[in-house]
N, C-alpha and C positions, 0 to 999 in steps of 0.2 A: 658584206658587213657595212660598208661606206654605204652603199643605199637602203638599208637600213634604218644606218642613225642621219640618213638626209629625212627621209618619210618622219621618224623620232623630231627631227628639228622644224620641217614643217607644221607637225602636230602642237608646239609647244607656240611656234609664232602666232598661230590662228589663234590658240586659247587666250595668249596675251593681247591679241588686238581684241577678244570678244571681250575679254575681262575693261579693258582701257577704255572700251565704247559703253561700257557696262556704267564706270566710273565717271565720263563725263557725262552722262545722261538725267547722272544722280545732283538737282544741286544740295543747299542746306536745307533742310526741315526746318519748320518752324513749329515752336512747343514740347510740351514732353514727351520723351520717346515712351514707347509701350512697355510696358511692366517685361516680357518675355527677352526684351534686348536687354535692360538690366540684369537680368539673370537673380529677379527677385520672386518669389513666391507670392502668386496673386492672395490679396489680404479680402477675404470676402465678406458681404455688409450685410449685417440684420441677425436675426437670430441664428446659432450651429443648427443644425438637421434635427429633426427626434426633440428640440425643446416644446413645450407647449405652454401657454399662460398659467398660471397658478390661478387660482379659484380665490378672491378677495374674502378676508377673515374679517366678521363682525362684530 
């Protein structure tokens, strides 16, 4: 059981030093982050699907 949760506690140090190398690797960003980290729905540009021009009336 002790060697066990030793294998358990080595598995969890590695994760946290890969996660920490992870973190300082990262500095700030500059500019707006991407639509998907907001957790906003991308707003698409131009005409919906299926519209077509209408035919000009004289």
């Amino acid at each position: 059981m002790l060697e066990e949760l030793r294998t358990e506690r080595a598995a969890i140090d590695e994760a946290i030093a890969v996660l920490a190398r992870l973190s300082l690797g990262q500095g700030k960003r500059r500019g707006r982050p991407p639509l998907w980290m907001k957790g906003l729905e991308v707003k698409r540009r131009g005409r919906p699907p299926g519209s077509k021009n209408k035919p000009k009336e004289e």
